[in-house]
C-alpha positions as CSV (number, residue, x, y, z in Angstrom):
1,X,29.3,-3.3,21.6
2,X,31.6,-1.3,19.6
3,X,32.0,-3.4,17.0
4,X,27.7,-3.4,16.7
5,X,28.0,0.4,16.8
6,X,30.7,0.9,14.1
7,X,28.6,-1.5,11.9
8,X,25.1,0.7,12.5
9,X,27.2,3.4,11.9
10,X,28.4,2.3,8.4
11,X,24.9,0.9,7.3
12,X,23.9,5.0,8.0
13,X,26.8,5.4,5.9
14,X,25.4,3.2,2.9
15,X,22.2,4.7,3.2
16,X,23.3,8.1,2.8
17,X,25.4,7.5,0.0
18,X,22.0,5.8,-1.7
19,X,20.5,9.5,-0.7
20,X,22.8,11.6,-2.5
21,X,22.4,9.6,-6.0
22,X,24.8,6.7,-5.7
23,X,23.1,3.6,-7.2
24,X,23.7,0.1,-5.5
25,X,21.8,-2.2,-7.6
26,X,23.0,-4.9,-9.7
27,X,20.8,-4.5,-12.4
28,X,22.5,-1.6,-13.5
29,X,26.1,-2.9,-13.9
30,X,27.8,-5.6,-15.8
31,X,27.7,-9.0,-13.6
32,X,29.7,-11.0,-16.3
33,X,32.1,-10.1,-18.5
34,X,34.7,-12.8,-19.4
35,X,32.8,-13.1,-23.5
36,X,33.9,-9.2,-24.0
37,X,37.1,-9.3,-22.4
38,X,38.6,-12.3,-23.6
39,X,39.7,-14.4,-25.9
40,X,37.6,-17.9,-26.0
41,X,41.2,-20.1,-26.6
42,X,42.7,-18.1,-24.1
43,X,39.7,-19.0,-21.5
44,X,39.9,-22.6,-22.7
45,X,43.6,-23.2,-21.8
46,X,44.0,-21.0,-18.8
47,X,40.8,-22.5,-17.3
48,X,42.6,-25.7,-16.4
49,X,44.3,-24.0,-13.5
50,X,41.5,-23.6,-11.2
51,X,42.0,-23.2,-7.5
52,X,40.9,-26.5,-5.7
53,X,37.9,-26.1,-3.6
54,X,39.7,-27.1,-0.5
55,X,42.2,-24.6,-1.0
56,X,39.4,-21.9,-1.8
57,X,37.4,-23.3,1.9
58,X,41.1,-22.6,3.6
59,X,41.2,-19.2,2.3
60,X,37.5,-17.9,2.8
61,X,38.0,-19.5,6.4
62,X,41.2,-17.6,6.8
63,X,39.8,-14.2,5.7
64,X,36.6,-14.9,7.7
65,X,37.6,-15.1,11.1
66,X,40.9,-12.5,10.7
67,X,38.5,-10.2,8.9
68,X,35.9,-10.0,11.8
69,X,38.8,-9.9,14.4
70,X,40.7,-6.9,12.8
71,X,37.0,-5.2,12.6
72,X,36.3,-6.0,16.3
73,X,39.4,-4.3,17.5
74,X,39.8,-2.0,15.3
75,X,36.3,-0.6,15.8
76,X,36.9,2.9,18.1
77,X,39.8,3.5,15.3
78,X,37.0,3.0,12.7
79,X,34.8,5.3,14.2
80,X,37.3,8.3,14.8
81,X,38.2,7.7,11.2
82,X,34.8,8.0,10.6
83,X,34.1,11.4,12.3
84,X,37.1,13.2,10.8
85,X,36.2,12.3,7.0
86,X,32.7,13.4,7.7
87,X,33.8,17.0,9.0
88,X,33.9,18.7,6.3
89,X,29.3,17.8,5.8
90,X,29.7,14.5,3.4
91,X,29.5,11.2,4.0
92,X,32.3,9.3,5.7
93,X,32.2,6.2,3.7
94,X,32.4,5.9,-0.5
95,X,31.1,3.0,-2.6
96,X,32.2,2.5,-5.8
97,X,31.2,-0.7,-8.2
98,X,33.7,-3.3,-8.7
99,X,34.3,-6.7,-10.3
100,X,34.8,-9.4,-7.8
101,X,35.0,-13.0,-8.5
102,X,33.7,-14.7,-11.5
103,X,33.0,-11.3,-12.9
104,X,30.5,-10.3,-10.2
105,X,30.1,-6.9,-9.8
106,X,30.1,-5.4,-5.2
107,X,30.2,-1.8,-3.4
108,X,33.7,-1.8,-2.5
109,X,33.7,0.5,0.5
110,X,36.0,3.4,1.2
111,X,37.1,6.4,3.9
112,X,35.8,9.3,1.7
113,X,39.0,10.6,1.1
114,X,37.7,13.2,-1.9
115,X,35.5,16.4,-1.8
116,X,31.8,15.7,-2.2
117,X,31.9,17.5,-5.6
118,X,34.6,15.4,-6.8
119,X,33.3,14.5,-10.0
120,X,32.5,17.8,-11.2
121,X,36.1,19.1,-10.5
122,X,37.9,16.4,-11.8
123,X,35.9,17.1,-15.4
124,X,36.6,20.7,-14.9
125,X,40.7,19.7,-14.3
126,X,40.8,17.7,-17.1
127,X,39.1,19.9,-19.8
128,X,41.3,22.5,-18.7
129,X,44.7,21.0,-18.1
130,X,45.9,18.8,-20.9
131,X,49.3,16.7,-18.5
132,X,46.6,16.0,-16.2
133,X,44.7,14.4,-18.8
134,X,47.1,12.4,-20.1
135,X,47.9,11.0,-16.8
136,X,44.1,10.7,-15.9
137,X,43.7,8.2,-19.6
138,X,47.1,6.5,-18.7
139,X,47.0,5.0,-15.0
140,X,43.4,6.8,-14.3
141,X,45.3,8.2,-10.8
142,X,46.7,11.8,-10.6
143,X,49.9,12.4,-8.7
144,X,48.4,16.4,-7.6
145,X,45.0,15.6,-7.2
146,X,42.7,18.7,-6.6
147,X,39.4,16.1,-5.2
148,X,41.4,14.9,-2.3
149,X,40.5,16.8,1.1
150,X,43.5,17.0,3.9
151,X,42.2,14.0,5.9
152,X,42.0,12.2,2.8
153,X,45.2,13.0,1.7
154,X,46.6,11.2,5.3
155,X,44.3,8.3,5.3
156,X,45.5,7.6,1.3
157,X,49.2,7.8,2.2
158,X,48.8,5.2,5.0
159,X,46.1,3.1,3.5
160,X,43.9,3.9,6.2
161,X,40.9,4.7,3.5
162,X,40.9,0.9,2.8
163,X,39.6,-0.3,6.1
164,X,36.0,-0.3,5.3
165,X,36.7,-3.4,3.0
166,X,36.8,-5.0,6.1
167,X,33.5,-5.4,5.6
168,X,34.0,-6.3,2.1
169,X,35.9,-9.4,2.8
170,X,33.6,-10.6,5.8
171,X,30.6,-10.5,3.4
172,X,32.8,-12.5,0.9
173,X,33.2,-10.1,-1.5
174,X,36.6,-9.3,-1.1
175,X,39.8,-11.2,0.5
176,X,42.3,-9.8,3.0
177,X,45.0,-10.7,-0.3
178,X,44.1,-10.8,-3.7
179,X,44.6,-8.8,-7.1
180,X,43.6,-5.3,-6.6
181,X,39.9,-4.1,-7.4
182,X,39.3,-3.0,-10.8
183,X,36.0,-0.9,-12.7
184,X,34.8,-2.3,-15.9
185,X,36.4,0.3,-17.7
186,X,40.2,-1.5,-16.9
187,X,38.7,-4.8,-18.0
188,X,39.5,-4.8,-21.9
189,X,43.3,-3.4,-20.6
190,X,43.7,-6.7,-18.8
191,X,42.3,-8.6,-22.2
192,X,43.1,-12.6,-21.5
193,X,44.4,-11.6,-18.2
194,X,41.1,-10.7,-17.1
195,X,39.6,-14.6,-16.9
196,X,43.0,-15.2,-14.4
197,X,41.4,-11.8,-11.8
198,X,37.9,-13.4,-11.5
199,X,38.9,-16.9,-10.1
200,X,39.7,-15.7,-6.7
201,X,38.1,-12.6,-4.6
202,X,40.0,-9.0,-4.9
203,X,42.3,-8.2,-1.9
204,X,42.8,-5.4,0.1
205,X,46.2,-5.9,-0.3
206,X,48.8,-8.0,-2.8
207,X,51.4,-7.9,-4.8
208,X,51.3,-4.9,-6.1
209,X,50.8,-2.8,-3.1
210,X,53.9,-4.1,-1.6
211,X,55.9,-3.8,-5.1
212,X,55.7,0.1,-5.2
213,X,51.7,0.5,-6.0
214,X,51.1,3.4,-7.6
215,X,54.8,4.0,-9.3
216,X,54.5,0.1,-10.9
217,X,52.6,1.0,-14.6
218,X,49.6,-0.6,-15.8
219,X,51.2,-3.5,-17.7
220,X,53.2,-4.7,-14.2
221,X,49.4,-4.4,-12.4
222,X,48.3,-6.9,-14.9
223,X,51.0,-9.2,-14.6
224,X,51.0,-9.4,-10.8
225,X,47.3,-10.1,-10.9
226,X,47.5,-12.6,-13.7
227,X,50.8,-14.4,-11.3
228,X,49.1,-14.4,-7.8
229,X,45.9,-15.6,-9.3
230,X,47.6,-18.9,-11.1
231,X,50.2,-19.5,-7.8
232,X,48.2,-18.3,-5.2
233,X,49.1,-20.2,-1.5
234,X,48.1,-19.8,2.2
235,X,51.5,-19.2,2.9
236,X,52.0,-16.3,0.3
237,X,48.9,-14.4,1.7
238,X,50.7,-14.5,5.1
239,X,54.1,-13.0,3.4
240,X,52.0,-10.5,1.6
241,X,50.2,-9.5,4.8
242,X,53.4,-8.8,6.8
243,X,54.9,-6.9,3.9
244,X,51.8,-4.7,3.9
245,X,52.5,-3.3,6.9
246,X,56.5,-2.4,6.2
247,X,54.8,-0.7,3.6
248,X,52.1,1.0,5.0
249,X,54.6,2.7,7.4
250,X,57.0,3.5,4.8
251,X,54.2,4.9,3.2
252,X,56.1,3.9,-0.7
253,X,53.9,4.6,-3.8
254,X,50.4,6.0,-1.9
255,X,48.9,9.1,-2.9
């Protein structure tokens, strides 16, 4: 029952973020991308390392029924987490656009963890401060960010704005592990790396949120994607999983 009303509640969610001019539709993005991105020889010698599909049936089976468990229990939680982003008159839940598997562009759900004008004060930060701009182009995070509200400054430092991709993974969109959602913007900064990120769904969590996240640079984000992607095993998403949560309470590179 409260799993039924956390799930009407983040459908309200989805429409509301339709309402105030975010666009869901596919036909507006980039679906594909690996011709633009990469280089064919590249493609060619890296596509002999394809996950088998038994291997692929484990995992989607693994993040299927751990997925609708964790939502299930963690429902109330989801619903108080809910009321206390919406308190200050937007949304509780954010959907950005990212690239899943083969290249396929999803809403990848969040906590709203940012003002509701966040766009127009980030342009107005960045036009006026010039460090903050130069850390905006490089890792496209800011250490001091202006946008994030009080409860969103909590729920990023424990990873607690991630939980909607719950959802995410049940759908198939996402996995509980997997290389860490990107925009199509990062995709010629991945270059040949990117064809090794769409052969398995985006996690949640990985490698790179339990190797110091946001304090690793780009280059090491690539790498750790472009690793777990080629060696990916059952057993490493359980590792990964129970690290997560050493990390979440240490609360090391989140901000």
């Amino acid at each position: 029952m409260q799993s039924a009303s956390y799930a009407s509640h983040f459908r309200g969610q989805a429409l509301s973020g339709r309402a105030s001019g975010y666009d869901a539709s596919p036909g507006r993005h980039w679906s594909r991308l690996h011709a633009a991105a990469v280089d064919r020889s590249v493609v060619e010698r890296a596509s002999n390392i394809d996950i088998a599909p038994a291997r692929q049936a484990t995992k989607r089976a693994f993040d299927l029924f751990f997925g609708a468990l964790l939502i299930a229990g963690l429902s109330p939680f989801l619903l108080l987490i809910a009321y206390l982003a919406s308190r200050d008159g937007g949304p509780a839940l954010f959907g950005h656009r990212r690239l899943g598997a083969d290249g396929k562009s999803f809403v990848c759900w969040k906590f709203r963890t940012m003002v509701p004008n966040s766009s127009q004060v980030l342009e107005e930060l960045l036009a006026r401060d010039p460090e903050a701009k130069a850390e905006w182009d490089e890792t496209q995070k800011l250490k001091c960010d202006p946008r994030i509200t009080p409860v969103g400054r909590f729920l990023r430092t424990t990873s607690l704005d991630e939980l909607p991709q719950l959802f995410n993974v049940v759908r198939g969109e996402m996995s509980l592990v997997g290389p860490r959602p990107i925009v199509t913007d990062e995709v010629p900064r991945y270059g040949a790396a990117f064809h090794d990120y769409t052969r398995c769904r985006p996690g949640i969590t990985g490698v790179w949120q339990v190797s110091g996240r946001n304090d690793v640079d780009y280059g090491g984000r690539v790498r750790m994607d472009k690793n777990y992607a080629r060696s990916w095993s059952l057993g490493t998403d359980i590792k990964l999983l129970w690290k997560t949560v050493f990390v979440v309470i240490a609360r090391r590179g989140a901000y």
